[in-house]
matplotlib code that plots the C-alpha trace (Angstrom):
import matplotlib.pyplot as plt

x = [65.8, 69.2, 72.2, 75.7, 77.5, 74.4, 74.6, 78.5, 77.9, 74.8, 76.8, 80.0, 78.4, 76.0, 80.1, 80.9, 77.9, 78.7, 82.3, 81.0, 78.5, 80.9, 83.1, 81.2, 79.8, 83.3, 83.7, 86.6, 86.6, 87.4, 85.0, 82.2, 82.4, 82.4, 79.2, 77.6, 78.8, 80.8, 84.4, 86.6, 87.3, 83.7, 83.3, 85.7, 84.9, 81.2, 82.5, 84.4, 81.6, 83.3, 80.9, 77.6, 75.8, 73.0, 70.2, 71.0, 74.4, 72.2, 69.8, 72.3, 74.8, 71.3, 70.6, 74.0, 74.2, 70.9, 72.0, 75.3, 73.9, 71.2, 74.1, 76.3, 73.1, 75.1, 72.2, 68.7, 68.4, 68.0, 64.6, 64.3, 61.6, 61.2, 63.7, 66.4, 68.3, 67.4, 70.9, 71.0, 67.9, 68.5, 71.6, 69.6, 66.8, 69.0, 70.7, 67.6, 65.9, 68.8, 68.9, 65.1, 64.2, 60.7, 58.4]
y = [121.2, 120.4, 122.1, 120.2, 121.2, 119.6, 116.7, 116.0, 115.9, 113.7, 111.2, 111.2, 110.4, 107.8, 105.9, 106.5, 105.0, 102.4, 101.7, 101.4, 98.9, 97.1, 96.6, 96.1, 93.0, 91.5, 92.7, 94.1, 96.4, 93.6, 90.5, 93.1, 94.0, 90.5, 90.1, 92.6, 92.6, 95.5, 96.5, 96.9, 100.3, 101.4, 100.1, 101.8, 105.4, 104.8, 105.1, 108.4, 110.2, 110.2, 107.9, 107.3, 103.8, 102.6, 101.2, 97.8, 98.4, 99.9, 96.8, 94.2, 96.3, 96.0, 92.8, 91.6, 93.6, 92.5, 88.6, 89.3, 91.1, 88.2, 86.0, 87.4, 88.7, 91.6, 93.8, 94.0, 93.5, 96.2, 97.7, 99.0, 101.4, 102.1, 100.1, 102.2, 100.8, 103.4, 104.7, 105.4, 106.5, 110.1, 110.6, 109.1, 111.3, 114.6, 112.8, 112.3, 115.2, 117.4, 115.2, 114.6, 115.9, 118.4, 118.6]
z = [70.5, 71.7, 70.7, 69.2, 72.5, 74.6, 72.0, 71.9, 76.1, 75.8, 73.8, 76.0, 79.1, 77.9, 76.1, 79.9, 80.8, 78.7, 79.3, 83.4, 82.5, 80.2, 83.2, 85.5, 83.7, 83.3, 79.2, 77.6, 75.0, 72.4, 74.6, 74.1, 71.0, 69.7, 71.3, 70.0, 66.8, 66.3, 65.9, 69.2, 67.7, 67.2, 71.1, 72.2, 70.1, 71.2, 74.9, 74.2, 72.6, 69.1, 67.4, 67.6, 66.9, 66.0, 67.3, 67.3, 69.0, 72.1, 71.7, 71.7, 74.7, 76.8, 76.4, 76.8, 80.0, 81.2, 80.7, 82.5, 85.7, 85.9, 86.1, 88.3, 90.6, 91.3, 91.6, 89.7, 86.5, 84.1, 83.6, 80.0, 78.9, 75.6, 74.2, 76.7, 79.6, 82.5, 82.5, 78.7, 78.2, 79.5, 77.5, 74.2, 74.2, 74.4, 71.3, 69.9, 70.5, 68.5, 65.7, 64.8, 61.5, 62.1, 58.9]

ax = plt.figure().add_subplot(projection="3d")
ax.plot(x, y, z, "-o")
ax.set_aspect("equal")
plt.show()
């Protein structure tokens, strides 16, 4: 199991992650978050590390992502496994891994 130091490190590379993908695809902080449905601020904590959203923030973020890079053609399209884009995924399963509740 991970530890919270492991976690809180997890969580700020996959906002950095995030905030590179963000910009890369054209998005500011406040384009983006309208997009996906969530609060500039909550964007913009997410890519610090200091919050943590849910599921359908990652889910929306990826497909969002996907749809720009398709239409730019910048470079291939995002190949997600298990619901993760391949940059994210890493970074998630740490988080995952220290928060999952063992019976």
């Amino acid at each position: 199991m991970a530890d919270s130091h492991e976690i809180k490190a997890a969580r700020r590379d996959l906002g950095r992650r995030l905030a590179q993908l963000r910009k890369a695809a054209g998005h500011t902080q406040h384009s983006f978050a309208r997009l996906v449905q969530y609060g500039r601020s909550s964007v913009a904590n997410t890519e610090t590390g200091h919050q943590y959203l849910d599921r359908a923030f990652w889910t929306r973020s990826d497909t969002i992502l996907q749809e720009r890079r398709a239409q730019r053609r910048l470079r291939p399209r995002l190949l997600v496994s298990s619901g993760w884009p391949p940059g994210l995924r890493a970074s998630n399963q740490k988080i995952y891994a220290g928060t999952a509740r063992h019976p």
